[in-house]
N, C-alpha and C positions, 0 to 999 in steps of 0.2 A: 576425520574428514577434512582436506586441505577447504579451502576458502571457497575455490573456484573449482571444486569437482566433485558437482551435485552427482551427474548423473541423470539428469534428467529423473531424479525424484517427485513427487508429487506434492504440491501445497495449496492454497488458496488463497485468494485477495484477501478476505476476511470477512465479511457480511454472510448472514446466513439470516434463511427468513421464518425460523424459528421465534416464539413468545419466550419459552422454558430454558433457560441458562446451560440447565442441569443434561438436557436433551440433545441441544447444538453441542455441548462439549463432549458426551456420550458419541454421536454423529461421527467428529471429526475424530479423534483418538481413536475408533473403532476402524476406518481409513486411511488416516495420515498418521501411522504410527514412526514416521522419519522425523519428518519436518510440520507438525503440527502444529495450528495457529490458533487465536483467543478467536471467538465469534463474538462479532457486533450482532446487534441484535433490533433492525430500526422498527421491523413490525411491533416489538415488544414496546417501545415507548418513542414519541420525536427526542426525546433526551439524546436516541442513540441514534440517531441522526448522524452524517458524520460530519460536518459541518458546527452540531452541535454537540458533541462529543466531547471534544477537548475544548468548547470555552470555558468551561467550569474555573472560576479566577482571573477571568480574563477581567481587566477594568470597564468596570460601567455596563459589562454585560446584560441584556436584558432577552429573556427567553417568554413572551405572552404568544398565545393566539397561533400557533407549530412556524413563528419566526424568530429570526435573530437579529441581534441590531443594539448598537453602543451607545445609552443613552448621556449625553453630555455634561447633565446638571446634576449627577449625580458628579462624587468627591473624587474622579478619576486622577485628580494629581499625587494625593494621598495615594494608591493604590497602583498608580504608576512606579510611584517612587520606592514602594514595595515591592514589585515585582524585577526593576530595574537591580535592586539589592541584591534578592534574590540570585537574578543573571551573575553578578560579577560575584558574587560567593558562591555558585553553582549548587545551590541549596535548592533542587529540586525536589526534597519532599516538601515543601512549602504549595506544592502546584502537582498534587495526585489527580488520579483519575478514580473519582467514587462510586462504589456499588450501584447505584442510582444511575450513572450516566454510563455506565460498561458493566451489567450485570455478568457479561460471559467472561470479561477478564476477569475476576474476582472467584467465578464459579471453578473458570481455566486454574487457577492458583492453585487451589486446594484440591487438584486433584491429586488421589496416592500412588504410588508402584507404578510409575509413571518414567521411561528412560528414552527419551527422544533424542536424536543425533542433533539438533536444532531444533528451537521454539520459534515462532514469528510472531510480531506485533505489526500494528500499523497505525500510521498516525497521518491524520487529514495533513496536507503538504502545504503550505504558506502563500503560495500563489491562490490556490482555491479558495483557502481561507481568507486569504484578505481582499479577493473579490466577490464574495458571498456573502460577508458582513457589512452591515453599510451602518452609517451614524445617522443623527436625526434630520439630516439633509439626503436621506437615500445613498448616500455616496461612498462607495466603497471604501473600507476603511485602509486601503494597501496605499493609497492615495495621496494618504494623511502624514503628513510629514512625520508627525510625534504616533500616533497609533500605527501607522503601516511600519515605524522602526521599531515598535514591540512584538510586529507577530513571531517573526521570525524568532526572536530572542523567546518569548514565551511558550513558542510549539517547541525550544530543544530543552527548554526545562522539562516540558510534557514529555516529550521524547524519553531524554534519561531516567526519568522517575520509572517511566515504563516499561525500558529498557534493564533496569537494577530488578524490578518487580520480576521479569521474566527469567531472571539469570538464578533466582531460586527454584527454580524447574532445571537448568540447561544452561549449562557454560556460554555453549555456541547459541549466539542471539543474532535473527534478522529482523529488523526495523523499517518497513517500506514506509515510504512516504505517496501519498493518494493523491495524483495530478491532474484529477479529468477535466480543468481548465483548459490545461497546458495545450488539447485538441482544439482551441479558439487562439492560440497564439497564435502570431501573423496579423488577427482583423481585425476590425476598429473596435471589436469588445474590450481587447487588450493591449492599453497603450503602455506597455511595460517594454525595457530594452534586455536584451539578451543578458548585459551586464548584471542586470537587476533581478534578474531571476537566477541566475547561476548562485547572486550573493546571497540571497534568499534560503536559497536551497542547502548553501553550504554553511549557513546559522545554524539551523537544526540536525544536519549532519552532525556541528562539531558536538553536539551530545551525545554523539553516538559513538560507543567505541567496537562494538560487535560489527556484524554486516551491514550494510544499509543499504536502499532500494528504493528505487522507484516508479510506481508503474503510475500509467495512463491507458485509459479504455480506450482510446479515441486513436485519429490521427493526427501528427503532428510532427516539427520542425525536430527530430530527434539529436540530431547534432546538438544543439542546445544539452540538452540531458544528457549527452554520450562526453561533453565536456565537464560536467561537474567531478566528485570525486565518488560518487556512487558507483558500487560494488556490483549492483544488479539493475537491470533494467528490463521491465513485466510491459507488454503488451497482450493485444489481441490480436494473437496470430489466425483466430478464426475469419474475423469481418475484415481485419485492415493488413493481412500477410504481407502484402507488398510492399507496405507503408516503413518501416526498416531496413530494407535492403536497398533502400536509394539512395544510404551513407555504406557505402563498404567500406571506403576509407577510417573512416573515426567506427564504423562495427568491430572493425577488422585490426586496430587501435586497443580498444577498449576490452577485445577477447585478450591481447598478448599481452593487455596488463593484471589478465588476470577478472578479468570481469565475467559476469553468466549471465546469460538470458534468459528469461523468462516466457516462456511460449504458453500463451493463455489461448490454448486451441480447445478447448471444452465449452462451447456455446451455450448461454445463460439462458436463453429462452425456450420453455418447453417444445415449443412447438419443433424449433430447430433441432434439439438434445433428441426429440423420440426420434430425427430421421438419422441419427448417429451410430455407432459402435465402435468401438474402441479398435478393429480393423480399418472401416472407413475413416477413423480420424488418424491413424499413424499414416494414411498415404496423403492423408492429408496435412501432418505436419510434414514428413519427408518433399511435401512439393515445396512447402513453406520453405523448408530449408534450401532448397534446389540454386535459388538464386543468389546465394552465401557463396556456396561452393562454389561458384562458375565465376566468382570475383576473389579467389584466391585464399577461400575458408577453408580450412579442413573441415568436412563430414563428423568425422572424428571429438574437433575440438568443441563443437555445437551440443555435439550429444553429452561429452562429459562436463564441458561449462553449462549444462542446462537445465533449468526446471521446467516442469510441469504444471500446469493450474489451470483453469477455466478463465473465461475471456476476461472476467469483469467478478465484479461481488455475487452472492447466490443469494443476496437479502431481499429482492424487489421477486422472487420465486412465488409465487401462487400456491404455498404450503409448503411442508417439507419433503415430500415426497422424489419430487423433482431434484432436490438439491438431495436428496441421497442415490440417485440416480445418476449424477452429475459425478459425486466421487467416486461412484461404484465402477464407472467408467474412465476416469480419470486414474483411479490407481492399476485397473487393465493395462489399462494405454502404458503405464507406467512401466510396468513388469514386462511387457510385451519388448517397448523398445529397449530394456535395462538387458533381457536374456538375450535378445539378437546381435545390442551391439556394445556391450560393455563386458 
């Protein structure tokens, strides 16, 4: 399967709002027998938070009370200076992700007889994370001259470690990176410059040698993202359709290098999912696409650069129910647009 010609196969963000490891991965491989991803799992513990996911080693870390936050007077120069090492020998198993903080990756691993065209991982994105961690002054820790220049380095250790883990399933690896900050870039939450985030982004890239991605639920300054050197780029084509197509230029850029889209047209909220079907949602992505074409996309190159997924995570789900609902529909949708126009 070339790089950039899914096909508009089907996959997921990664959150599933399963307790049972063994269940969510049963779930998904039962569905996404293409491109099948690990389930985070946040109902099951704040561990798997994601946010809280990959601090595991992070210096000065402190997890009480379902927050996070870097406490100072602990020995962070020691543990800096370890992690720093780490970085420049790219000695990523030093900095795993453990059964405890990612039971569905671990559960994902061992599964047997198992032949997917691609696996997918995901890994909280550097922007979110360094403004969601704050030190003992509340203050973000993206801010901080010496901790905001570790996250970056420390999420591509995380990255790669996760990335080698997956590659024992499946040659072919995609690695998204999770940016639902990135929908606050522009206002005064985020005094970050375009520069800073691009460099950010392309820290934890360079761990990655397989696919990489990165989606954002939200809306937002896509240009920024459509510049990095990311491979895929996942939105919510259900809530914010429009919100993509007001770069044709750098969309239009980023397809002819070979990049895919991600159309996260399978809405996460029950209520939304029951008014659904995998008929009303292809006319619903077809509209989504409509305004591509009319700025000089091919129909054509959308559908074969393209995947499939649900808008956002299916872990904040009110049971599992719904989220088997959600694929059951999504791999519909899938098959439907793949015999019509591939």
């Amino acid at each position: 399967m070339p790089k950039n010609e899914f096909g508009c196969l089907p996959t997921i963000i990664g959150s599933m709002p399963h307790t049972d490891a063994k269940e969510a991965c049963a779930l998904i491989t039962h569905y996404l027998k293409d491109i099948p991803a690990w389930p985070q799992l946040p109902q099951r513990s704040f561990l798997e938070n994601m946010n809280v996911q990959y601090s595991e080693g992070f210096p000065g870390v402190v997890i009480a009370d379902n927050k996070i936050s870097i406490d100072r007077s602990q020995n962070i120069e020691s543990s800096l200076e370890k992690l720093y090492h780490a970085y420049l020998e790219d000695d990523y198993n030093k900095f795993p992700t453990s059964a405890e903080y990612a039971a569905g990756l671990h559960e994902f691993l061992d599964i047997d007889n198992f032949s997917p065209r691609a696996v997918k991982g995901q890994v909280v994105g550097p922007v979110t994370w360094g403004l969601t961690v704050t030190d003992d002054s509340k203050r973000a820790i993206i801010y901080d001259d010496i901790l905001g220049d570790a996250v970056g380095r420390f999420l591509k250790l995380k990255a790669s470690w996760q990335e080698k883990k997956l590659r024992e399933i499946c040659r072919q690896t995609i690695i998204f990176l999770d940016e639902p900050y990135m929908s606050a870039y522009g206002s005064v939450g985020i005094s970050l410059s375009k520069e800073k985030i691009i460099s950010l982004l392309e820290e934890v890239f360079s761990g990655i040698s397989g696919i990489k991605g990165i989606h954002c639920c939200g809306n937002t300054d896509w240009s920024v993202l459509l510049a990095t050197s990311t491979d895929i780029i996942s939105f919510d084509a259900y809530g914010y359709a429009q919100s993509l197509s007001l770069y044709p230029a750098e969309v239009k850029r980023f397809l002819d290098r070979g990049g895919t889209i991600a159309w996260g047209i399978i809405p996460c909220e029950p209520a939304l999912l029951n008014k659904e079907t995998a008929t009303s949602l292809k006319d619903r992505l077809e509209e989504a696409m409509a305004p591509f074409t009319r700025n000089g996309i091919r129909f054509k190159q959308l559908i074969e650069q393209g995947l499939l997924t649900p808008s956002c995570g299916l872990g904040t789900m009110n049971g599992t129910e719904p989220a088997a609902q959600a694929l059951e529909i999504l791999t519909e949708l899938s098959q439907r647009i793949r015999s019509q126009y591939m």
